[in-house]
C-alpha positions as CSV (number, residue, x, y, z in Angstrom):
1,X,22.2,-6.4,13.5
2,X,25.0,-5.3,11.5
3,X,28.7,-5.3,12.1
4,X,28.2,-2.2,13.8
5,X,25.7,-3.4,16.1
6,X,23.5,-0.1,15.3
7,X,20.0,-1.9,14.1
8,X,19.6,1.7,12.6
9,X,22.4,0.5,10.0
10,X,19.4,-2.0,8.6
11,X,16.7,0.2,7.9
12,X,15.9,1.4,4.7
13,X,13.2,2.1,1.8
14,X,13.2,0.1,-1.3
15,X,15.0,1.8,-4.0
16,X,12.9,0.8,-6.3
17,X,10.2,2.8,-4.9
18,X,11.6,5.7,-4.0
19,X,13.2,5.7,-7.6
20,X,9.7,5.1,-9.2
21,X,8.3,7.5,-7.2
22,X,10.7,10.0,-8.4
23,X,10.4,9.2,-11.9
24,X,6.5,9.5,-11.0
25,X,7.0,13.9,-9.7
26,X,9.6,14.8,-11.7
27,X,9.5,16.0,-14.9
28,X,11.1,13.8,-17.5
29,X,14.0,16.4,-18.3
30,X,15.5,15.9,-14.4
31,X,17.5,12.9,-12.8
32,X,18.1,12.0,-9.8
33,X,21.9,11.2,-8.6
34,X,22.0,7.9,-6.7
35,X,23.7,10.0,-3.6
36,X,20.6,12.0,-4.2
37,X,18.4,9.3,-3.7
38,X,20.5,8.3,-1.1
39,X,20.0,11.1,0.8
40,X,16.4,11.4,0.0
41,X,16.1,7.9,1.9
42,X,18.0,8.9,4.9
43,X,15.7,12.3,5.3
44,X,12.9,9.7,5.0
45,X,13.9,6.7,7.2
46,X,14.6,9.6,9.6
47,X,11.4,11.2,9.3
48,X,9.4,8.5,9.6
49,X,11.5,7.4,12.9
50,X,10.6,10.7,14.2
51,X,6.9,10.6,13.8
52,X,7.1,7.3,14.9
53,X,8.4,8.1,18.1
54,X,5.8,10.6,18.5
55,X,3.1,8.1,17.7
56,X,4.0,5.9,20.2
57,X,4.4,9.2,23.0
58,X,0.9,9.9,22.3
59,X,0.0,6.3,22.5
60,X,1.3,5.7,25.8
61,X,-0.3,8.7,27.1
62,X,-3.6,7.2,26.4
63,X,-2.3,3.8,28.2
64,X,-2.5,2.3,24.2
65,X,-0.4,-0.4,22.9
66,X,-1.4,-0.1,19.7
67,X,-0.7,2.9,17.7
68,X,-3.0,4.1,15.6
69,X,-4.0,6.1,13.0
70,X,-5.4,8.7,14.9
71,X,-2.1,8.6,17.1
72,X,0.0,9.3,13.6
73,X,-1.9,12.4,12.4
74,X,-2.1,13.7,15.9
75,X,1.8,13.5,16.1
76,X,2.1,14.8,12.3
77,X,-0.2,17.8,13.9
78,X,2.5,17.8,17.0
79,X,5.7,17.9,14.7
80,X,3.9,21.4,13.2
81,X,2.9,19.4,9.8
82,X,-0.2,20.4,9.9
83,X,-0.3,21.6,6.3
84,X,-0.1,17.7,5.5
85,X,-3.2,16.8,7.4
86,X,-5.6,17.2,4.4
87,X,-3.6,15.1,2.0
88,X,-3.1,12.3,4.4
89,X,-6.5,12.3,5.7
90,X,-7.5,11.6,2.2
91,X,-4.8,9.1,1.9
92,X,-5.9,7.8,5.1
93,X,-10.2,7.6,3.2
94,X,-8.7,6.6,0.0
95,X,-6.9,3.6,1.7
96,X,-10.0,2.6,3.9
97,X,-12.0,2.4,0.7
98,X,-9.9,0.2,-1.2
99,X,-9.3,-2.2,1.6
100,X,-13.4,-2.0,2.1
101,X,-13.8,-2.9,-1.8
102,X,-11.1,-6.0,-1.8
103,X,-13.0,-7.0,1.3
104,X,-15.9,-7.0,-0.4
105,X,-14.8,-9.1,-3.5
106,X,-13.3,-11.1,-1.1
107,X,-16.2,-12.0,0.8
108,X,-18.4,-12.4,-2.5
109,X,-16.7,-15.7,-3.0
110,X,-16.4,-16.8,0.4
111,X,-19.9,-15.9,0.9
112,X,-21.5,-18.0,-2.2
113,X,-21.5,-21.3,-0.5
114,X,-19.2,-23.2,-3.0
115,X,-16.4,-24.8,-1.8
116,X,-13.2,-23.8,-3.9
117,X,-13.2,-26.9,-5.7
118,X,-17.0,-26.2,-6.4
119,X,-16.1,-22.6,-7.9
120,X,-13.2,-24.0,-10.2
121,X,-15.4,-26.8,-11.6
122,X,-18.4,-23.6,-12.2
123,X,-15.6,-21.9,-13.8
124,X,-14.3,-24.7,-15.9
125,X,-18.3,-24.6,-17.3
126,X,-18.3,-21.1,-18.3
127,X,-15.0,-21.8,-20.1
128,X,-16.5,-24.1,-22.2
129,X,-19.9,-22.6,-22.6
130,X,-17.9,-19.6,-24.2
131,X,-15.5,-21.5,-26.3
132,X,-18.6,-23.1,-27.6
133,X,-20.3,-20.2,-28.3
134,X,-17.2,-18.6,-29.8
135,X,-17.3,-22.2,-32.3
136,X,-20.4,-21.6,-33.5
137,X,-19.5,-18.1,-34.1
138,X,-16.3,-18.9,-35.9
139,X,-18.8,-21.7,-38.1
140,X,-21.2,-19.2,-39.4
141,X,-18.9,-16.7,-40.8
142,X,-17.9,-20.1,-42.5
């Protein structure tokens, strides 16, 4: 906690990434003040605390202790955002893909049957097969 003893007083976005994101929607003729930024953080810690809130309301109603996505757009719906549904639903997809492809190429390696040690030395091959090859290239033009 801080010398206040609030544990809101911690919480905060990265500037960072709000100021990337931004740079990222606004055209490159505007700035952003840092009070501005500032502010935008507060609205968004704040937001996020409220929907938050919500979540967990709807969670407990169903006897949940685990909020989930479902339990976030239903309170986004109950805060009367519903005209963000679409774009976080496809966030939401967009997300569950990615996380099913890294999965995936994950699982590729763990799934061969080589041990790590196994893999590096296969590796090692391949590296010198192509240098190799690149030789003989690099000879002929000769």
């Amino acid at each position: 906690m801080t010398e206040s003893g609030n544990p809101q007083d911690e919480l905060s976005l990265p500037k960072a990434t709000v100021q990337k994101i931004l740079s990222e929607v606004l055209p490159s003729d505007y700035s952003f003040t840092k009070e501005a930024r500032e502010a935008l953080i507060e609205c968004c810690i704040e937001f996020l605390m409220i929907v938050s809130t919500e979540s967990n309301d709807i969670a407990d109603r169903e006897l949940k202790k685990t909020i989930s996505t479902d339990h976030v757009l239903k309170a986004v719906e109950n805060l009367g955002f519903n005209d963000y549904l679409p774009l976080l639903e496809k966030c939401l997809t967009d997300f569950k893909e990615n996380t099913r492809i890294k999965e995936r190429k994950n699982n590729k390696f763990q799934n061969s049957g080589m041990s790590e040690e196994e893999l590096l030395k296969k590796q090692e091959e391949l590296f010198r097969l192509s240098r190799n090859r690149l030789q003989q290239q690099n000879v002929k033009e000769e």
